[in-house]
C-alpha positions as CSV (number, residue, x, y, z in Angstrom):
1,X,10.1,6.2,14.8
2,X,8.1,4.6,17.6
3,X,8.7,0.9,18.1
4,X,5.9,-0.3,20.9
5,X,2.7,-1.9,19.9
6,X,-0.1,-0.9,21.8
7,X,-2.8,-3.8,21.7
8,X,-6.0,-2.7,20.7
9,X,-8.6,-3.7,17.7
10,X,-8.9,-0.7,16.0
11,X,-7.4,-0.1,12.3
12,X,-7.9,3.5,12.0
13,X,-5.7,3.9,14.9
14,X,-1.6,3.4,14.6
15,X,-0.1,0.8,16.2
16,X,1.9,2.2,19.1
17,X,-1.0,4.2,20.3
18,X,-4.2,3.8,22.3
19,X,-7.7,4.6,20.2
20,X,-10.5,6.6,21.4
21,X,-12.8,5.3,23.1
22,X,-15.6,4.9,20.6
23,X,-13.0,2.8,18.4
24,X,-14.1,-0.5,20.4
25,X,-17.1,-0.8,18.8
26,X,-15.4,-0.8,15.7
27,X,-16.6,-4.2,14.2
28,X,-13.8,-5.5,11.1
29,X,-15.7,-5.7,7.5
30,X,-16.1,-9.1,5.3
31,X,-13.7,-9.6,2.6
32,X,-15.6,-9.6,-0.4
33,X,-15.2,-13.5,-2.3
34,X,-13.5,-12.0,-5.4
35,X,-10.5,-10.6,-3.6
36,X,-10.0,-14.0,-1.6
37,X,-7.1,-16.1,-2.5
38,X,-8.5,-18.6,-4.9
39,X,-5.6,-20.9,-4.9
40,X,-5.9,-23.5,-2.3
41,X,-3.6,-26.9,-1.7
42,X,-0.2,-27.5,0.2
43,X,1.8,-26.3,-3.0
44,X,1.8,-22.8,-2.2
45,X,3.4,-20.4,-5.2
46,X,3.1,-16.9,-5.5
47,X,0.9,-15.7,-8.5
48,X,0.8,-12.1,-10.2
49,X,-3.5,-13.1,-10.0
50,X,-4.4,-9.7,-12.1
51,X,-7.6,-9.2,-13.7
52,X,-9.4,-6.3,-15.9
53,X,-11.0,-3.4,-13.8
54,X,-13.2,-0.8,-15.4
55,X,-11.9,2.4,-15.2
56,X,-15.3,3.6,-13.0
57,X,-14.6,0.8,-10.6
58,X,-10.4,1.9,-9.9
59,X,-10.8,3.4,-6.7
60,X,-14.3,2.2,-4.7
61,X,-15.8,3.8,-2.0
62,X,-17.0,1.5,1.3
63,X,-17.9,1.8,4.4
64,X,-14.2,2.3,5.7
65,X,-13.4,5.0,3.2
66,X,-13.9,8.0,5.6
67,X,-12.2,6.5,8.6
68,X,-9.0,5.3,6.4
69,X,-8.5,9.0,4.7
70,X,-9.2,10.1,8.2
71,X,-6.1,8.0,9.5
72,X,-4.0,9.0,6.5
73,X,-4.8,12.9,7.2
74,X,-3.5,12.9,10.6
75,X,-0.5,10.6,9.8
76,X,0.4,13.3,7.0
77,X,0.2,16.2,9.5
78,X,2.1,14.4,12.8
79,X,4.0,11.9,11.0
80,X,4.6,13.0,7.3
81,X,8.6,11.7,7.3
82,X,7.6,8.3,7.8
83,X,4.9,7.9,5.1
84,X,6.1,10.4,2.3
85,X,8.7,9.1,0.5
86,X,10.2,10.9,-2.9
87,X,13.8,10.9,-4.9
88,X,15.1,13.6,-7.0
89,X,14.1,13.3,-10.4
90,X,10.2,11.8,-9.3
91,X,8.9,15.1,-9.2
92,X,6.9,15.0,-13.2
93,X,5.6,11.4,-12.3
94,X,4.9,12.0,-9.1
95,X,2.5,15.2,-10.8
96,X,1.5,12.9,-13.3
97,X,0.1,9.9,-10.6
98,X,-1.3,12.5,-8.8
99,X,-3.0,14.4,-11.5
100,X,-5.0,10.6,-12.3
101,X,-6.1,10.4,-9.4
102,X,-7.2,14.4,-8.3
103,X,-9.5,13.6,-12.0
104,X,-10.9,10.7,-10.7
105,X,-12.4,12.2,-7.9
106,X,-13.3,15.2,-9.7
107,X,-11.2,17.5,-7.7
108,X,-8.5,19.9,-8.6
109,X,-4.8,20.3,-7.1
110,X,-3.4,23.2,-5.8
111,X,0.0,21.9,-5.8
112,X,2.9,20.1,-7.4
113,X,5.3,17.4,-7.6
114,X,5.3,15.1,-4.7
115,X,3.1,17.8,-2.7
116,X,0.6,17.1,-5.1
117,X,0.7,13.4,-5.1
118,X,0.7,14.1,-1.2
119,X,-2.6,16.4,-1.8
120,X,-4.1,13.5,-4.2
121,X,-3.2,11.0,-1.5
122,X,-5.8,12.6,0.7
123,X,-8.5,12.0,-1.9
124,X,-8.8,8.1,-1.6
125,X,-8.3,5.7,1.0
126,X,-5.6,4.2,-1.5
127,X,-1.8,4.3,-0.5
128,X,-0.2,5.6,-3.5
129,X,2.9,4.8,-5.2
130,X,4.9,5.8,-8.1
131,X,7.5,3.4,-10.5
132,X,9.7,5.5,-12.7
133,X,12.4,3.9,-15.7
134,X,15.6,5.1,-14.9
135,X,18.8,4.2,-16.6
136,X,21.1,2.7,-14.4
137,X,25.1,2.9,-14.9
138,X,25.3,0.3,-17.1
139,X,22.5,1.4,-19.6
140,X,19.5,-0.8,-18.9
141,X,16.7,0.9,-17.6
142,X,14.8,-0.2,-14.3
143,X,11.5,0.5,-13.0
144,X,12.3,2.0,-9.3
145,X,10.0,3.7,-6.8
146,X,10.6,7.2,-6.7
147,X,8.0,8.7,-5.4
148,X,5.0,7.0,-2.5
149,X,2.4,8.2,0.3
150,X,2.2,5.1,2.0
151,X,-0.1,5.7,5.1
152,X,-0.8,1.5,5.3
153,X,2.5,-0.5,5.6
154,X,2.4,-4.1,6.7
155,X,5.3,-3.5,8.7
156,X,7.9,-2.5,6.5
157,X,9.0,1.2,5.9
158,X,9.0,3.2,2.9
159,X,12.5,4.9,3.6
160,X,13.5,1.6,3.2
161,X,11.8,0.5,-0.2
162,X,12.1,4.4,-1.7
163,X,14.8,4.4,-4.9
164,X,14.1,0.7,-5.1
165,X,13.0,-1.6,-8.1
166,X,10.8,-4.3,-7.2
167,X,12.9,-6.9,-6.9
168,X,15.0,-5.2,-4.0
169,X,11.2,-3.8,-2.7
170,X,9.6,-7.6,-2.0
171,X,13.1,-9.2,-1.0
172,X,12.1,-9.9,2.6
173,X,9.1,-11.5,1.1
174,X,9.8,-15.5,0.9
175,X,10.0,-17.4,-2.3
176,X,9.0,-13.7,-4.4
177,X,12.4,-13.5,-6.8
178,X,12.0,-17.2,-7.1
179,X,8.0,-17.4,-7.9
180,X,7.4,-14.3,-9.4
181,X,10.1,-12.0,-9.5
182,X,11.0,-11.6,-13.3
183,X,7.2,-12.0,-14.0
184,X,6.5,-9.0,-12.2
185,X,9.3,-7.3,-14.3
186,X,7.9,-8.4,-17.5
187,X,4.5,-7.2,-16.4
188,X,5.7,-3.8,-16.1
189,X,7.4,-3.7,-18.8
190,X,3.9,-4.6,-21.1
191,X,1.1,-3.1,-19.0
192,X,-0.6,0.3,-20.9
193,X,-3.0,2.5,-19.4
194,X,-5.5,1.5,-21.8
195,X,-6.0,-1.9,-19.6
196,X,-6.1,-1.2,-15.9
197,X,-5.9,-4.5,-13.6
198,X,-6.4,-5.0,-9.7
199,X,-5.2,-7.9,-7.7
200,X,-5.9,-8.8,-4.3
201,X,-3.1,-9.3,-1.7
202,X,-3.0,-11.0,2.1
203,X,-1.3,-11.8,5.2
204,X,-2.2,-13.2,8.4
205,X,-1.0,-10.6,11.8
206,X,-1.3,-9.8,15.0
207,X,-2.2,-6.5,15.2
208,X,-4.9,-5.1,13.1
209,X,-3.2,-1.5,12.5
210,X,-3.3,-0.3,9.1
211,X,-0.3,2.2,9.7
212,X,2.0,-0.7,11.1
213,X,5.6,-0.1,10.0
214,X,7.6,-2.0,12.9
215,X,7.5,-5.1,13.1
216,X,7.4,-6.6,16.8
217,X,10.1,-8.7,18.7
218,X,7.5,-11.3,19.1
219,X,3.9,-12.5,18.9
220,X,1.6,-10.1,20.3
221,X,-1.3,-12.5,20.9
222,X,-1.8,-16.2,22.0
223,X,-5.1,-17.5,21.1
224,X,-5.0,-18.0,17.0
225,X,-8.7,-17.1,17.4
226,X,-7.6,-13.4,18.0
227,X,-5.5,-12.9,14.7
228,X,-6.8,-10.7,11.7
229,X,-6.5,-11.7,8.0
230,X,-4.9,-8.2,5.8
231,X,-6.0,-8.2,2.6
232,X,-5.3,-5.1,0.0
233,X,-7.2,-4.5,-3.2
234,X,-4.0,-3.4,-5.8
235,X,-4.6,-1.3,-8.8
């Protein structure tokens, strides 16, 4: 894996290389207000912050649609080791996520197992991932990530996370086992298909990349003016 970020202000490009030239026009899109963080104050604590979504409404279309599946389409043809990630055993859910989604956009597969949650993957701008239960040795069953196209990572990478529950998956992430950790369990544990949720998730960077696994040895930019606020709609 590269390791160099190349400055530039394009998304839809990855971050160690240079964008087209038409990409600097590229102007970034307002965050809608319902997806803003709506907790405010100097006692910050992670929140799970779900709410219902219709069904129709699971995977919207915008104006950054195109470009994102464009991104994710070359990043599955150059770079498909470092944004496919699968474990023996994932290959029925992985059919099963991907089936959902080739449904919702009214398409049908032509493949299987994780090739077809690969195929799927190119549907929707959404990254998409995959918890399965699996017994562990002593007997309790764990949800674990077995199977993931993740074409936006905010610099982690999914070779690390892949076989993971989520616990181990947000441990770099401050304060998560402590705020939220067995909360997210639980959640898992109760959630049905019958009531989908989305939440909204965000971090300050750097770099605007979307396709940003490395993280650098130090800041990229100097004037706070310059940096770009992430956010991800979660379904």
């Amino acid at each position: 894996m590269a390791g160099i970020h190349v400055l530039h202000r394009h998304p839809f490009s990855p971050f160690d290389q240079t964008p087209s030239a038409e990409a600097s026009s590229f102007l970034a899109m307002p965050i809608p207000d319902e997806i803003l963080p709506q907790v405010t104050g100097e006692n910050f604590r992670h929140r799970l912050g779900t709410f219902p979504v219709e069904i129709t409404n699971w995977l919207p279309l915008d104006e950054e649609t195109v470009l994102t599946i464009e991104l994710k389409k070359k990043l599955l043809e150059t770079r498909r080791d470092e944004v496919v990630g699968f474990k023996a055993g994932g290959e029925a859910v992985a059919q099963e996520a991907a089936v959902l989604v080739s449904r919702w956009a009214g398409v049908e597969l032509s493949s299987t197992g994780i090739n077809a949650l690969v195929e799927a993957s190119s549907l929707v701008a959404d990254d998409l991932a995959v918890l399965q239960p699996v017994k562990s040795a002593d007997g309790n069953e764990k949800l674990l990530l077995t199977a993931a196209v993740v074409c936006c990572p905010s610099r982690w990478t999914l070779a690390e996370k892949i076989g993971h529950d989520m616990l181990a998956v947000h441990a770099p992430v401050a304060k998560y086992a402590e705020h939220v950790g067995a909360a997210v369990d639980n959640y898992f544990q109760r959630i049905t298909v019958e009531k989908p949720v989305w939440r909204s998730n965000w971090i300050i960077q750097d770099h605007p990349a979307l396709f940003q696994p490395v993280i650098p040895p130090g800041p990229l930019l100097e004037n706070p003016q310059d940096l770009w606020i992430r956010m991800e709609r979660q379904t």
